[in-house]
C-alpha positions in Angstrom: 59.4 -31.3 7.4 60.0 -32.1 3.9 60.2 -29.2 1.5 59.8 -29.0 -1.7 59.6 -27.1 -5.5 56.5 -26.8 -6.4 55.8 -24.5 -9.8 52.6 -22.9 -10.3 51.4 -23.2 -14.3 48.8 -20.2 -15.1 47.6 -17.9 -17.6 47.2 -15.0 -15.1 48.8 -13.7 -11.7 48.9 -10.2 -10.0 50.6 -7.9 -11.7 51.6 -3.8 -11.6 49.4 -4.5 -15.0 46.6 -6.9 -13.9 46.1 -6.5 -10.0 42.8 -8.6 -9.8 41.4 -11.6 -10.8 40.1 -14.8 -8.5 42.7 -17.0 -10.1 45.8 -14.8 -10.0 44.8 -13.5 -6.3 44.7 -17.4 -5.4 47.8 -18.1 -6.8 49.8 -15.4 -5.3 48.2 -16.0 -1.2 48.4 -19.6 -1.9 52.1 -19.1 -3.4 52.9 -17.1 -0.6 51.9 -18.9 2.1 53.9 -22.3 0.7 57.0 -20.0 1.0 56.4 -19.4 4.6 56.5 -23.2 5.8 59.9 -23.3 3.5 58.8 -24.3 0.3 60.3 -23.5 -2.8 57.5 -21.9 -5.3 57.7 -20.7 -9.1 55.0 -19.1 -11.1 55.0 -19.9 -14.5 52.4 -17.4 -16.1 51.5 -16.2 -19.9 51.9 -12.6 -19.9 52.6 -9.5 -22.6 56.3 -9.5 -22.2 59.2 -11.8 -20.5 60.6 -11.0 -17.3 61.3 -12.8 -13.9 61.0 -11.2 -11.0 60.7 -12.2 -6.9 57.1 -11.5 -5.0 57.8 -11.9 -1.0 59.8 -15.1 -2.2 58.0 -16.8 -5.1 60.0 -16.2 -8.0 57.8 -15.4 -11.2 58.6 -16.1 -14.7 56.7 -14.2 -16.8 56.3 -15.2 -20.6 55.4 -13.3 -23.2 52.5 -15.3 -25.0 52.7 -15.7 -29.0 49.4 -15.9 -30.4 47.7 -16.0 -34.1 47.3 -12.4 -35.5 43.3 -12.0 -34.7 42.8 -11.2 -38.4 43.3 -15.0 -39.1 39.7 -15.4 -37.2 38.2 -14.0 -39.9 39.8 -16.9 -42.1 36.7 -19.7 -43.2 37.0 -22.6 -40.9 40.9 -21.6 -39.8 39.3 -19.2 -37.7 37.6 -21.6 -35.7 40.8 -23.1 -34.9 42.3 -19.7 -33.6 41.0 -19.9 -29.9 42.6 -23.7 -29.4 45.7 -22.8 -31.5 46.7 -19.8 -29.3 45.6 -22.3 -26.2 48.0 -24.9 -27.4 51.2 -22.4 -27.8 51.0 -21.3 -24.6 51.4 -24.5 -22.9 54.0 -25.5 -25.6 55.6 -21.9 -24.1 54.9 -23.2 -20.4 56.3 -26.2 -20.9 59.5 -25.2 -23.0 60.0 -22.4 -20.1 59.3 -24.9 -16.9 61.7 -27.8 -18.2 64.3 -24.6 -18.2 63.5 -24.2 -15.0 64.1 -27.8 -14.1 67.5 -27.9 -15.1 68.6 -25.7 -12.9 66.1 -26.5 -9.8 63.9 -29.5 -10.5 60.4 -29.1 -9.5 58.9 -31.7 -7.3 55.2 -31.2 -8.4 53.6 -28.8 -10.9 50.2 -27.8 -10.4 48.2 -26.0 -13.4 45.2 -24.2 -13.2 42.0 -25.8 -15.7 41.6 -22.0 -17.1 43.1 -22.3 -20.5 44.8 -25.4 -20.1 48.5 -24.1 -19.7 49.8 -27.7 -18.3 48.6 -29.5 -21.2 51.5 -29.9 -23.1 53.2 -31.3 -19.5 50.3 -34.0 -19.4 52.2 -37.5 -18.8 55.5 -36.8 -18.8 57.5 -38.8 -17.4 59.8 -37.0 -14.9 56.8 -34.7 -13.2 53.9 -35.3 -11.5 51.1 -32.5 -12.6 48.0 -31.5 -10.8 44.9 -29.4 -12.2 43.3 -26.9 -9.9 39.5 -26.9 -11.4 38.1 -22.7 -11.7 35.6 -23.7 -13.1 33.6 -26.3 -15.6 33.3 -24.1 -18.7 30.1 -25.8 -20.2 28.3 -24.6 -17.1 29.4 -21.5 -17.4 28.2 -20.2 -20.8 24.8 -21.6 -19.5 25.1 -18.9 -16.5 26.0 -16.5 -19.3 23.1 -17.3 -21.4 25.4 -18.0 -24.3 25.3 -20.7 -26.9 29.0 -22.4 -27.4 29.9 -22.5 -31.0 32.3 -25.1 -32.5 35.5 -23.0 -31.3 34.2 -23.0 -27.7 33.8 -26.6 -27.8 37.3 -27.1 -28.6 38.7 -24.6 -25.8 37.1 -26.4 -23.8 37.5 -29.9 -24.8 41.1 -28.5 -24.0 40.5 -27.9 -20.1 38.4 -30.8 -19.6 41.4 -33.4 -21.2 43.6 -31.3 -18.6 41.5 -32.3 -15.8 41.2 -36.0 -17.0 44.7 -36.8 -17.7 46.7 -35.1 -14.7 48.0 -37.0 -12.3 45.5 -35.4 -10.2 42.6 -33.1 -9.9 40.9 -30.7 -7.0 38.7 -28.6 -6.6 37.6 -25.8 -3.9 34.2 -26.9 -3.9 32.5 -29.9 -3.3 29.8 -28.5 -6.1 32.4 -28.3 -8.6 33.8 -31.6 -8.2 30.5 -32.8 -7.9 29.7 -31.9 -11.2 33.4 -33.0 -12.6 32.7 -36.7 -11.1 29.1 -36.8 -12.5 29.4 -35.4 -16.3 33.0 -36.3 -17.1 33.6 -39.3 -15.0 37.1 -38.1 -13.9 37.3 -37.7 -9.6 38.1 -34.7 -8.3 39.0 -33.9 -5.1 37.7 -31.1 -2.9 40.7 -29.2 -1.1 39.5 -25.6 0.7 41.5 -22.6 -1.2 43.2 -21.1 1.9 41.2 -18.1 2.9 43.3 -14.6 4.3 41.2 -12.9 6.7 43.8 -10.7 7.5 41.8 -7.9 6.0 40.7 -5.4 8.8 43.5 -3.2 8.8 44.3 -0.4 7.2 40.3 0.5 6.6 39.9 3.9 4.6 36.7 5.1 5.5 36.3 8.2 3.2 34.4 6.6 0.5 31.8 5.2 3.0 31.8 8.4 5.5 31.3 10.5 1.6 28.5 8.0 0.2 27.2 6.0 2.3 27.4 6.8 6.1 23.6 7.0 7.8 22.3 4.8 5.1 20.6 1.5 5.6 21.6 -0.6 2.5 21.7 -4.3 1.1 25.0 -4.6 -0.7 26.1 -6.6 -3.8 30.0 -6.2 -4.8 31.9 -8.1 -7.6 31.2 -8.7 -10.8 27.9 -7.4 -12.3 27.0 -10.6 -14.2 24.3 -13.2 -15.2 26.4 -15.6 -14.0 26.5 -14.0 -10.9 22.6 -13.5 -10.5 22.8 -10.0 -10.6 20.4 -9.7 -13.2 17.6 -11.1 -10.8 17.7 -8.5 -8.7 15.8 -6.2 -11.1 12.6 -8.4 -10.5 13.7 -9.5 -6.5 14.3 -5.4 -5.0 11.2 -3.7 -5.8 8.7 -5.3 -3.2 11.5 -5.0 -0.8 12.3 -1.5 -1.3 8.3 -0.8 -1.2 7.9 -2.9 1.8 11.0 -0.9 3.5 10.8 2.8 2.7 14.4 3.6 4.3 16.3 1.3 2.6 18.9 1.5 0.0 20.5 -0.9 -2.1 24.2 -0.5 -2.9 26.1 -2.6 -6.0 29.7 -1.6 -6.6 31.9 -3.9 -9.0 32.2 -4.0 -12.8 29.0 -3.9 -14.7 30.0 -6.8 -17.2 26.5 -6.5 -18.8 24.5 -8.7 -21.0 25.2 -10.5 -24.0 23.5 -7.7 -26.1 25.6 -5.2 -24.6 23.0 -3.5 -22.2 24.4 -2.8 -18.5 22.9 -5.3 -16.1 22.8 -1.8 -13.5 20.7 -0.2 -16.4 18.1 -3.0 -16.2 17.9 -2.9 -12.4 17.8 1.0 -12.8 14.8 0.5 -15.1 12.7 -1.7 -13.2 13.4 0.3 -9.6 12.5 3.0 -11.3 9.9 4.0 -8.3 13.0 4.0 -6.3 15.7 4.8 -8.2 17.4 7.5 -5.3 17.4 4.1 -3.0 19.5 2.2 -5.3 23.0 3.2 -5.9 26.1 2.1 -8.5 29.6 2.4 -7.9 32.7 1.0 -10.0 35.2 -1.4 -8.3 36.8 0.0 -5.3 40.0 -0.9 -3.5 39.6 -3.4 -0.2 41.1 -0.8 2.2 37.6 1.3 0.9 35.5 -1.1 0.5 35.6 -3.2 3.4 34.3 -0.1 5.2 31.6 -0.1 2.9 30.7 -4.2 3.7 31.5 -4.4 7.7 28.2 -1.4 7.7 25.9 -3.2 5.2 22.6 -4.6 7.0 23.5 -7.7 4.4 25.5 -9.0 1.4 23.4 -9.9 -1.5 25.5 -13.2 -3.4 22.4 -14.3 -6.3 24.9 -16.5 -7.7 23.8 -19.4 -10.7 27.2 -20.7 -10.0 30.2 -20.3 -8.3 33.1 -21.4 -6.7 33.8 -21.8 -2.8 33.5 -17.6 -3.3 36.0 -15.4 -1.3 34.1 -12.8 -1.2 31.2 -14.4 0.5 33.8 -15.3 3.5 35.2 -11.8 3.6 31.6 -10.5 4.6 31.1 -13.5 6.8 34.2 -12.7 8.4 33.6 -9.0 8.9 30.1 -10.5 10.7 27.6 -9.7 8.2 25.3 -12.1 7.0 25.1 -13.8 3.5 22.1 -13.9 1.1 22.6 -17.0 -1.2 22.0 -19.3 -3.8 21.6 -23.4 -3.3 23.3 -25.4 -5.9 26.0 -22.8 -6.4 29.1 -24.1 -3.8 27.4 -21.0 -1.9 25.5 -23.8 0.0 28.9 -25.1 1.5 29.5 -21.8 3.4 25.8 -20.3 4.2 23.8 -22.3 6.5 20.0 -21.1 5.7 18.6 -19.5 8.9 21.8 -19.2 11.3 24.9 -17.3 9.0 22.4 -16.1 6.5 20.0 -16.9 4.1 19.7 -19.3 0.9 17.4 -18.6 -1.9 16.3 -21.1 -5.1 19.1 -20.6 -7.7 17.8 -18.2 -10.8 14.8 -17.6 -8.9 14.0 -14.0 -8.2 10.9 -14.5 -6.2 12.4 -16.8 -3.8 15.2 -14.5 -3.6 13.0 -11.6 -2.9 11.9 -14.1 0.4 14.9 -15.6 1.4 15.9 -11.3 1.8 12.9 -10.5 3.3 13.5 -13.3 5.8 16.9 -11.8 7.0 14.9 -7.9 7.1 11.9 -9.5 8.9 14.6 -10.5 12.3 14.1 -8.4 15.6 17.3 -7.2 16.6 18.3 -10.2 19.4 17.5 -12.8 16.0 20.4 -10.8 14.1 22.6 -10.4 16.9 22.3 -14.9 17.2 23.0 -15.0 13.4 25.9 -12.7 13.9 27.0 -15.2 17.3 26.9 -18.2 14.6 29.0 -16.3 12.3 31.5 -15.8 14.7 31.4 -19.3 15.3 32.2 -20.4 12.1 34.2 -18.0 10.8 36.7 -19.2 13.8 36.7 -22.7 12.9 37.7 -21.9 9.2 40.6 -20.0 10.9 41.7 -23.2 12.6 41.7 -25.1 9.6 44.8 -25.7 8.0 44.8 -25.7 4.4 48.4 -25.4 3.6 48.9 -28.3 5.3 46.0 -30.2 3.6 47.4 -29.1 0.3 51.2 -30.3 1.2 50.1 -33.6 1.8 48.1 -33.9 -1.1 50.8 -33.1 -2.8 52.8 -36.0 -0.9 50.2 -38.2 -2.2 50.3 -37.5 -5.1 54.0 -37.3 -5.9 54.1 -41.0 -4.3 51.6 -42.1 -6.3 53.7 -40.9 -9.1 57.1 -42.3 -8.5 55.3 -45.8 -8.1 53.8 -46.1 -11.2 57.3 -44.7 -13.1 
């Protein structure tokens, strides 16, 4: 087995200060589980102060990010230039801290993620091969969002999007993603499976649920409370549900991120199951060892997403044996099959998510107790997949590809 150093180029990873985040989670099981077949690993991540430290054997260099005072954004036309500027320092930072590095202990590969671009300054060189991890396609995003990109936007992410292009290589956890990367842009990228950890059902802390929840028969959403999520449709998609079935309760728990114009997406839910307002209940972000509880009793997850990203939450219900309520066209598609692990809906339709819902409610027990079989199933063969090992010799590949061309 060949080893190697492989240095991880972000603008976030888990913290004592910032202990969520899909991106940072990734990086520190993916980081992690590289260490374990013998691999070297470094995280290279913009932070608010410098300091190094070790994290069950990936070392982490922390960097303290400079960045334009925000009162030059209120310069004419600079201050369109701010966003891109403070982008472009911190992979001039990343770079000037990972050639440090590579002094001492050169790195065989670097991968960056496309958030924020912190590789680009590392694009082409000539000693190290970089790959881009694509989170997401930005312009899609703000169309989730419901917001219009101004000039500064465009430049951010003109940013990402050159990352993606000019590394020596791109992936992607979903084929939907890289879909729309191969389509729009023209660049391939590959799709690679983020590893998932499903070692999640131990240390369960019931007393939120047994407090809240316990007796209750409840649809549950958790995880952001966004339009890019879909939340939003379920104002219009829960009433005829909720009238239809008088003893059930609807449960969201996650940050309420809101609209654009500031109003809570819970208050607009709130207002329109007004009829059934003591059926449908809000809680803020809870820890896994609570909420897990919470999950492995709902009758089903609710995942309304306009877009997304191979999701990790939707596997964590799957593998706790609940079914999945879905979009198509949303990379929720590649995990859900409609009909035999859960149920798929129209994407930014409510009334076809009111039906794809009512579809799940509408199975006798035995029907549930087959979808819950499949589950199983499937859940079992993502366990034997081997990710790590898909993403080594990617790496191999690319590294190869690399030194031939120097």
């Amino acid at each position: 087995m060949i080893c190697m150093h492989i240095g991880f180029l972000t603008p976030e990873y888990v913290t004592p200060a910032t202990p969520s985040g899909g991106l940072a989670n990734y990086l520190k099981k993916t980081g992690q589980a590289l260490v374990q077949r013998g691999n070297d690993v470094s995280i290279i991540v913009l932070s608010r102060k410098n300091k190094s430290w070790e994290d069950n054997g990936v070392i982490v260099y922390e960097i303290k990010k400079l960045q334009i005072p925000s009162i030059l954004s209120q310069v004419p036309l600079f201050g369109i230039f701010v966003q891109t500027v403070n982008q472009i320092l911190g992979s001039y930072q990343v770079s000037r801290t990972t050639w440090r590095i590579h002094k001492k202990q050169p790195f065989d590969i670097l991968q960056a993620s496309s958030y924020m671009a912190p590789g680009y300054k590392l694009l082409k060189n000539k000693h190290i091969p970089v790959v881009c991890r694509v989170s997401s396609y930005t312009p899609l995003l703000a169309a989730a969002y419901g917001v219009k990109r101004n000039f500064a936007d465009y430049l951010a992410n003109w940013l990402e999007i050159r990352q993606v292009r000019d590394a020596d290589g791109a992936f992607a956890p979903s084929q939907f993603l890289a879909t729309i990367y191969n389509r729009v842009e023209g660049c391939f990228v590959k799709t690679i499976r983020t590893l998932v950890d499903f070692e999640i059902h131990d240390n369960f802390d019931f007393s939120f649920y047994n407090e809240n929840l316990v007796g209750m028969r409840y649809l549950l959403y958790f995880g952001q409370l966004s339009r890019i999520k879909g939340v939003d449709l379920l104002a219009e998609a829960l009433p005829p549900i909720l009238g239809k079935y008088e003893s059930l309760h609807v449960v969201l728990i996650g940050r309420d991120d809101g609209f654009t114009n500031s109003e809570k997406i819970f208050d607009g839910i709130k207002s329109n199951c007004r009829k059934y307002q003591n059926r449908v209940h809000y809680y803020p972000p809870l820890p896994k060892n609570l909420l897990f509880p919470v999950v492995s009793n709902a009758v089903a997850v609710l995942m309304p997403s306009r877009v997304d990203n191979y999701p990790n939450v939707c596997l964590e219900a799957l593998s706790l044996g609940i079914p999945v309520i879905g979009t198509y066209d949303s990379s929720l598609d590649e995990i859900i099959v409609e009909g035999e692990t859960g149920f798929l809906a129209e994407n930014g339709s409510s009334e076809s998510l009111t039906k794809a819902i009512l579809r799940l409610l509408d199975k006798n027990p035995e029907e549930i107790m087959k979808i819950k079989e499949n589950i199983f199933n499937q859940i079992n063969s993502i366990k034997r997949a081997d990710r790590i090992s898909e993403l080594l010799e990617y790496y191999k590949t690319i590294i190869k590809n690399f030194q031939m061309k120097r």
